[in-house]
C-alpha positions in Angstrom: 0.0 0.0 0.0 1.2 3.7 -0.7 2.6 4.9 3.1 2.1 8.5 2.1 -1.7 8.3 1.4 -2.0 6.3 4.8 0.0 9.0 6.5 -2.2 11.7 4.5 -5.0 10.4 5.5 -4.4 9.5 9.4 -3.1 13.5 8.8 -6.7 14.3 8.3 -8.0 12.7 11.0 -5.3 14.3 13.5 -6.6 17.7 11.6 -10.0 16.9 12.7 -9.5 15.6 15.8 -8.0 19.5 16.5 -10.8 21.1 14.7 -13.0 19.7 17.2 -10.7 20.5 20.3 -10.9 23.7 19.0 -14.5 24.0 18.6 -14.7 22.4 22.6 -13.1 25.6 23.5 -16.2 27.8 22.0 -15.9 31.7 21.5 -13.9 32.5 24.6 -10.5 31.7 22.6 -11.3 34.5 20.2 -13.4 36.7 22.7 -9.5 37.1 24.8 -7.8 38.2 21.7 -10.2 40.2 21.0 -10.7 41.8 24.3 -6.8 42.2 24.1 -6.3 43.9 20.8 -8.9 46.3 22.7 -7.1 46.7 25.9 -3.7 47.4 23.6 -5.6 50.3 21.4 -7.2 51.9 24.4 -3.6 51.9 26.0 -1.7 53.6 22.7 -5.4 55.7 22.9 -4.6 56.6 26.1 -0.5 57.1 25.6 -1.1 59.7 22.8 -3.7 62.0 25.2 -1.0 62.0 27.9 1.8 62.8 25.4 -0.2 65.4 23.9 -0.9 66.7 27.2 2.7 67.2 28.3 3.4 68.9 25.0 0.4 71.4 25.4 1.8 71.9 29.3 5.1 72.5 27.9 4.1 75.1 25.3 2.1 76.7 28.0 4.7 77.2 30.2 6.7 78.6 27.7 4.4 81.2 26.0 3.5 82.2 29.9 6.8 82.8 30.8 7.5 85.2 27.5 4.3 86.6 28.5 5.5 87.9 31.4 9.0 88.8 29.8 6.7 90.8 27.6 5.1 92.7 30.0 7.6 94.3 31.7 8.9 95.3 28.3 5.8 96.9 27.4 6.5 98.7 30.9 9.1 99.4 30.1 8.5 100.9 26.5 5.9 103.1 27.8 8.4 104.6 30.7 10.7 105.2 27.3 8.6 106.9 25.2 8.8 110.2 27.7 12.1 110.0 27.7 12.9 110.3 23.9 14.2 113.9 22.8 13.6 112.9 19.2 10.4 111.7 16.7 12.6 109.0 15.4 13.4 108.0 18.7 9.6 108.3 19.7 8.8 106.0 16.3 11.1 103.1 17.2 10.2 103.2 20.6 6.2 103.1 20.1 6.7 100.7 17.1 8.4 98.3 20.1 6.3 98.7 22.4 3.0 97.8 19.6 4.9 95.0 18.5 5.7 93.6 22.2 1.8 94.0 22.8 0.7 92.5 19.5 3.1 89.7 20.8 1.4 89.7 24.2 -2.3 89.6 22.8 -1.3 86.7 20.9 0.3 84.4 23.8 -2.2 85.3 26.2 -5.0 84.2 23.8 -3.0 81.3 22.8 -2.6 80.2 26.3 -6.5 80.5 26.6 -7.1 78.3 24.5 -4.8 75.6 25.6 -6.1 76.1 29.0 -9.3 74.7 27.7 -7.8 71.7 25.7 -5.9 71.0 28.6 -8.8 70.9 30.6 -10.6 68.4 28.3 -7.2 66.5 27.5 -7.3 66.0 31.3 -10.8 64.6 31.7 -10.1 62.5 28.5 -7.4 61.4 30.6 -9.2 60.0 33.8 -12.2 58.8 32.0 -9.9 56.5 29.4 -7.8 55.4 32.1 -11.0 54.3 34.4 -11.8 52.7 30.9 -8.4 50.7 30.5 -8.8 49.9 34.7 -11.9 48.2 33.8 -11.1 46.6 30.3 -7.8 45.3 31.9 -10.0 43.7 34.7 -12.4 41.9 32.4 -9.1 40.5 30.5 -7.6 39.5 33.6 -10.9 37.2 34.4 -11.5 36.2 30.7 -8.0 35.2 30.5 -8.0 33.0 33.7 -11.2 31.4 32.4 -9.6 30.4 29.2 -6.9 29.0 31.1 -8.7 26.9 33.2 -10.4 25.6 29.8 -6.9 25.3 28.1 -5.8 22.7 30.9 -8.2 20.7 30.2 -7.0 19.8 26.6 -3.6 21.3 26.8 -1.9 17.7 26.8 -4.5 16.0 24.1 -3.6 19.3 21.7 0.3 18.8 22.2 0.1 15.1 21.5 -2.0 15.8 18.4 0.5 19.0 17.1 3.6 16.3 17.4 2.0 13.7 15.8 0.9 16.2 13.1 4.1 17.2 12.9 5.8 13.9 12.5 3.0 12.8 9.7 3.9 15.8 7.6 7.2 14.5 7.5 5.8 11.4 5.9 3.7 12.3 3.4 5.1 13.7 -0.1 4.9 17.2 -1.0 2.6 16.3 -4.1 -0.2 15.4 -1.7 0.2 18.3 0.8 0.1 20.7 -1.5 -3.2 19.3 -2.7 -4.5 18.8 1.1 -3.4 22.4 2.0 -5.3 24.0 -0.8 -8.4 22.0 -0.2 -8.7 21.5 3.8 -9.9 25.0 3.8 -12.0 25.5 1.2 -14.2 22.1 2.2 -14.4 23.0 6.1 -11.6 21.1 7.1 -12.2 18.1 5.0 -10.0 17.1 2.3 -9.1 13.7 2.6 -12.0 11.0 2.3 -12.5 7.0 1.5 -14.7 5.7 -0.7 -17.5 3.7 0.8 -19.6 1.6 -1.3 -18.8 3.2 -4.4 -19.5 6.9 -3.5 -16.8 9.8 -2.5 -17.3 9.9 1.6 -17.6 14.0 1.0 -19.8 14.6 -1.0 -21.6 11.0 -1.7 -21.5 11.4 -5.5 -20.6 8.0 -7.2 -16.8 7.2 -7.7 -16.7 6.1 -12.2 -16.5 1.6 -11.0 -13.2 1.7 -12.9 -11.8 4.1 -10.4 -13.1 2.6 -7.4 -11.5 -0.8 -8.4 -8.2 0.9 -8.7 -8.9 2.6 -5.2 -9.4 -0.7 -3.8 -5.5 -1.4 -4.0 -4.6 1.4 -2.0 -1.6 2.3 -4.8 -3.5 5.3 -5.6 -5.7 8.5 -4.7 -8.3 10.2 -7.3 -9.8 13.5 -6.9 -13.5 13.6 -6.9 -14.9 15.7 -9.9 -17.7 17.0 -7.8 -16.5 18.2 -4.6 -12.3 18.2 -5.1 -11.9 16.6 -2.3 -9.1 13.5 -2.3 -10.0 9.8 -2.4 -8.5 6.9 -1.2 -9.4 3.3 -0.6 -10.5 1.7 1.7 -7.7 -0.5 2.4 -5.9 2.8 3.5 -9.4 3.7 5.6 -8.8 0.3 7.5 -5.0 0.7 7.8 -5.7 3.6 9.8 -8.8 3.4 11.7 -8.2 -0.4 12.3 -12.1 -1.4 11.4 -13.8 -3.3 8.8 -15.7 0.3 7.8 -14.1 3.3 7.6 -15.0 6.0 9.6 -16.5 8.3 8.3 -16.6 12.5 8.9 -19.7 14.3 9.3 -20.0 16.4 6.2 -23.1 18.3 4.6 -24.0 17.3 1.5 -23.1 20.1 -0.6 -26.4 21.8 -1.8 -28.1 18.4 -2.2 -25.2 18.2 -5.2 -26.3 22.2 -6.4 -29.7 20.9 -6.9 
């Protein structure tokens, strides 16, 4: 008998048998990750408010303290424009002194308004932090549930990965190519034995011809209705160890399109 179709096809059932572990686990799996990738974005949410709110603090800080500096110049402009003896002197001095309060005008509004975005970058700041405090508490107890429901088929799904792992090995590349390109287009299914003259995945009739070469186990076919891979039943039997193949529950596909 061909040893890569048996190893394909014990492959499949490994494949299955981890589908269905998988499946045991339910939503909660995909409801952590999901809950995680949350967690992370609310965190870089929450990163970019503070940042921003250090630079606007900074900037403030800055534009406040050559506020002040402007003020006593504008003092001091004003003392200078009694002193001047000439027009020209009088011209630069009051042209200083409007520029130094245009200057003024302009920081002090500027320092208005980030007053106010501070003030909302701050309450942004609590509320998504309370948010995070929260989120990261529902992780921590969805997480700890998922582990407890990891343990209880952490062994069976190490046992399987290895074994898949060594049946890879064994099988040629010819056939994994095929399997990989089917498996997930046919819901996991891509390796079936023919049982009483029909394809196990679809239950469309295997040509007689075919299914006598089958019956050798020297060979696989591809079924022209569902494209899933066939083999015999003496590889079935060389794997599951019965008389009648196991079989995988499948839908027929669209009661074959009707």
């Amino acid at each position: 008998m061909n040893q890569s179709l048996i190893h394909l096809y014990e492959l499949q059932k490994v494949d299955r048998n981890l589908d269905e572990l998988i499946e045991s686990r339910g939503e909660l799996p995909d409801r952590v990750n999901e809950m995680r990738q949350q967690a992370e974005e609310q965190r870089k949410q929450l990163e970019q408010v503070r940042k921003d709110r250090h630079e606007i603090e900074t900037r403030s800080r800055e534009l406040s303290a050559e506020c002040v500096d402007l003020r006593e110049k504008v003092d001091r402009y004003k003392a200078q424009q009694f002193d001047v003896k000439t027009t020209r002197e009088y011209d630069a001095i009051t042209f200083q002194l409007e520029d130094a309060q245009r200057r003024l005008h302009t920081n002090t509004e500027a320092v208005g308004r980030m007053g106010i975005e501070l003030e909302q970058l701050k309450m942004d700041d609590e509320q998504m932090a309370q948010d995070l405090t929260e989120m990261e508490g529902e992780l921590a107890e969805a997480e700890e549930a998922l582990k407890e429901v990891l343990a209880g088929t952490e062994e069976e799904e190490k046992q399987l990965l290895e074994r898949r792992k060594e049946l890879e090995k064994q099988v040629q590349p010819f056939y994994l190519t095929i399997y990989n390109r089917v498996r997930p287009a046919k819901e996991g299914i891509a390796v079936v034995a023919i049982k009483n003259g029909v394809c196990g995945g679809c239950f469309n009739a295997v040509p007689r011809q075919l299914a006598l070469e089958l019956r050798k186990g020297e060979k696989h076919a591809v079924c022209e209705y569902c494209g899933r891979i066939i083999v015999g039943e003496p590889i079935a039997i060389a794997v599951d160890g019965e008389t009648v193949p196991v079989t995988y529950e499948v839908e027929i596909e669209e009661e074959t399109e009707e």
